[in-house]
C-alpha positions in Angstrom: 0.0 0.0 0.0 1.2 3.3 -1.2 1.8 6.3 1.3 0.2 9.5 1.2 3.8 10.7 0.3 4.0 8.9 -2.9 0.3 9.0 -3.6 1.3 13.0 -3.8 4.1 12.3 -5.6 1.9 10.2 -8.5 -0.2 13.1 -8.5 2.2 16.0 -9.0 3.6 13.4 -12.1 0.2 13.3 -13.5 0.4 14.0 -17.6 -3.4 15.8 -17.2 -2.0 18.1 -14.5 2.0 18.8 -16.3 0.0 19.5 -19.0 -2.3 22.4 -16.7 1.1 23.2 -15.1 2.6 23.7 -18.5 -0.4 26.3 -19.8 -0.4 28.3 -16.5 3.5 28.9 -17.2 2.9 30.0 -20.8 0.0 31.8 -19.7 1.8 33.9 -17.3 5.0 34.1 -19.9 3.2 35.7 -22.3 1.2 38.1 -19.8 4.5 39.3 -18.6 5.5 40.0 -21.5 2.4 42.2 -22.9 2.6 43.8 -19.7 6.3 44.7 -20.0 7.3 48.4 -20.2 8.2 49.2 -23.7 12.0 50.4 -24.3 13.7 53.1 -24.2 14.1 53.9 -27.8 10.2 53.5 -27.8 9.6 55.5 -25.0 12.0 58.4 -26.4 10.4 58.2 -29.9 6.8 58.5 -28.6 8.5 61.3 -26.0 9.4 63.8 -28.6 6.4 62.9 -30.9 4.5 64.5 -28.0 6.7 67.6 -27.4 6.6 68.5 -30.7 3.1 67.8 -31.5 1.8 69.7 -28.5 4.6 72.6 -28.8 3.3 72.9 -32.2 -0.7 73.3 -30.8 0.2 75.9 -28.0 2.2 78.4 -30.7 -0.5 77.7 -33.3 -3.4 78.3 -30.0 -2.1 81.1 -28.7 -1.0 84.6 -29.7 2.2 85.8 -30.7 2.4 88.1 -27.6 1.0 85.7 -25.1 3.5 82.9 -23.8 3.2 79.5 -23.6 4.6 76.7 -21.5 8.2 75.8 -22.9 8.4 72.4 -23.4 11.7 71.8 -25.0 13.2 74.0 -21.9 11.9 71.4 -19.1 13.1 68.8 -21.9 16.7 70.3 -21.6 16.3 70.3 -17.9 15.6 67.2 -17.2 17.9 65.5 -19.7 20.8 68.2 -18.1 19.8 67.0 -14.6 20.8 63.4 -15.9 23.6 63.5 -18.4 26.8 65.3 -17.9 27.7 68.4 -19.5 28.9 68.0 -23.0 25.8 65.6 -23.7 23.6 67.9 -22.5 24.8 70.8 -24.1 24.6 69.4 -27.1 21.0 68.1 -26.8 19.9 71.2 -25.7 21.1 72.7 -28.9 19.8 70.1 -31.1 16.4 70.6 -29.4 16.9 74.1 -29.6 17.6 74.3 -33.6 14.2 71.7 -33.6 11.9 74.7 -31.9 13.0 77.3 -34.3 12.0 75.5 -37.5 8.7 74.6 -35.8 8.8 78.2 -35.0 9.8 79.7 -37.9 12.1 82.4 -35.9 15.7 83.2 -36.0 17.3 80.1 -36.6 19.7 79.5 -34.4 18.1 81.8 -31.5 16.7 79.0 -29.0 19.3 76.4 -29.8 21.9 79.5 -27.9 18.9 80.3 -25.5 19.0 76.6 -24.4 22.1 76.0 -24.4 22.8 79.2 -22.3 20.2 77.7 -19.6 22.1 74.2 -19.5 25.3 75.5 -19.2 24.2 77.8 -16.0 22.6 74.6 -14.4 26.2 72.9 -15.0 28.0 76.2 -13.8 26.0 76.2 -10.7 25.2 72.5 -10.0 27.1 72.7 -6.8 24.8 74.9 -5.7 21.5 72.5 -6.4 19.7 70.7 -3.5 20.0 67.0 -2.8 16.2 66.8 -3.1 15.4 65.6 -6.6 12.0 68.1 -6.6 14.3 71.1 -5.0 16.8 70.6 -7.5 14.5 70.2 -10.7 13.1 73.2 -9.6 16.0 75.3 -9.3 17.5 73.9 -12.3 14.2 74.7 -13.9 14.4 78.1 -12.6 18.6 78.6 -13.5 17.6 77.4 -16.9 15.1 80.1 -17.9 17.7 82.7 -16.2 20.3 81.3 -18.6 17.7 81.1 -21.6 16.8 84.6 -21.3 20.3 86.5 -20.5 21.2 84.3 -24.0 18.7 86.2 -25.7 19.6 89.5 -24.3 23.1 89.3 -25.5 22.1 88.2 -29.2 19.7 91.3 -28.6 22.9 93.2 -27.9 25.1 91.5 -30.5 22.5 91.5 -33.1 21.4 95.4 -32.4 18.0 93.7 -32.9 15.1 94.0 -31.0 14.7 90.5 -30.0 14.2 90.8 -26.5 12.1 94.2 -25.4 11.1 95.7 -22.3 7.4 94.4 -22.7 8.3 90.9 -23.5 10.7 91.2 -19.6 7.5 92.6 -18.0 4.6 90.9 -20.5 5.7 87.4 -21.6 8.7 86.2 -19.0 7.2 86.2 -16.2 4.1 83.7 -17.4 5.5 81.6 -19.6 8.1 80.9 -16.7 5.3 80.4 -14.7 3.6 77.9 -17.4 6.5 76.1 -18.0 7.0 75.5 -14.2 3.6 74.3 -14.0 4.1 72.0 -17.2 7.4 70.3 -15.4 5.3 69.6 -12.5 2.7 67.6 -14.5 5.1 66.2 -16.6 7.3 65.0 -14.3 6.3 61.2 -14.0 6.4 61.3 -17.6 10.4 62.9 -18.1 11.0 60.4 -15.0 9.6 57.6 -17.1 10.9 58.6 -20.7 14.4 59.4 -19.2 14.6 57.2 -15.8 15.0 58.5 -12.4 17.6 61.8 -11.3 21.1 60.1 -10.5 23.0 62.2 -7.6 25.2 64.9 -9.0 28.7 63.0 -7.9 27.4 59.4 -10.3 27.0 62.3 -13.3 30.4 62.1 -15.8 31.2 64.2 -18.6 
């Protein structure tokens, strides 16, 4: 007479039930793998379909005078706050030269204006809390200082009126404030496009 140790065993050996066994595994395989976060290349790609596409509505919206969040500012931000200078630098630019043939402005002027804003995050990133919100938000805010003095010396080294007294007082101070609301709601979006903030020692040229 069999024991109830072996009459277990026989029963985990069944074919019927290896067979079960066998579908519940590929069941869950394939579940896993639907539910699987898509890559990074994906996740980039439908990244900057978004930013453009919704950059593009908000200047097409809204009037000339009247200004908008900046998207591919908090873009350069966050990509500055996770990638060591030279990278940075030059994805800012790159982004930058993208807004101005969407905008159909100088060419050229908000490649320098983001570029200016990275490089002050870099020249002050000593100075940047250890909290990842404080520090977006300073670097968010040392960015749009650095965008802006850009433009006021291509004002001065143009001679062109580029940068006025009405856009300081009219069209600084609430797109700043737009674009520091749009970082705030896109936040879990950068963090999941671009991954989590690393500290500023694990950051390498």
């Amino acid at each position: 007479m069999k024991s109830e140790f072996e009459v277990r065993i026989a029963h985990l050996h069944h074919p019927n039930l290896t067979a079960f066994n066998y579908c519940v595994d590929r069941c869950s395989q394939t579940l896993e793998q639907c539910c699987k976060p898509p890559g990074k290349p994906v996740r980039l790609t439908l990244y900057f379909l978004f930013l453009i596409a919704f950059q593009g509505a908000v200047s097409a919206l809204l009037p000339a005078n009247l200004g908008g969040p900046d998207l591919f500012l908090l873009t350069a931000v966050a990509l500055a706050l996770r990638l060591g200078p030279v990278p940075s630098l030059l994805v800012a630019y790159a982004l930058g030269l993208v807004q101005d043939v969407l905008g159909h402005g100088y060419f050229g002027l908000h490649a320098a204006g983001l570029a200016g804003g990275v490089l002050l995050i870099h020249s002050l990133r000593g100075l940047l809390m250890s909290s990842p919100i404080l520090r977006e938000g300073l670097g968010l805010g040392l960015a749009i200082v650095g965008q802006w003095l850009s433009f006021l010396v291509l004002t001065y080294w143009l001679r062109d009126g580029l940068v006025t007294v009405s856009s300081l007082t009219g069209v600084l101070p609430l797109e700043a404030l737009l674009t520091f609301v749009a970082y705030a709601a896109l936040r879990p979006v950068l963090s999941w496009t671009f991954g989590e903030i690393r500290d500023s020692s694990e950051v390498r040229f």
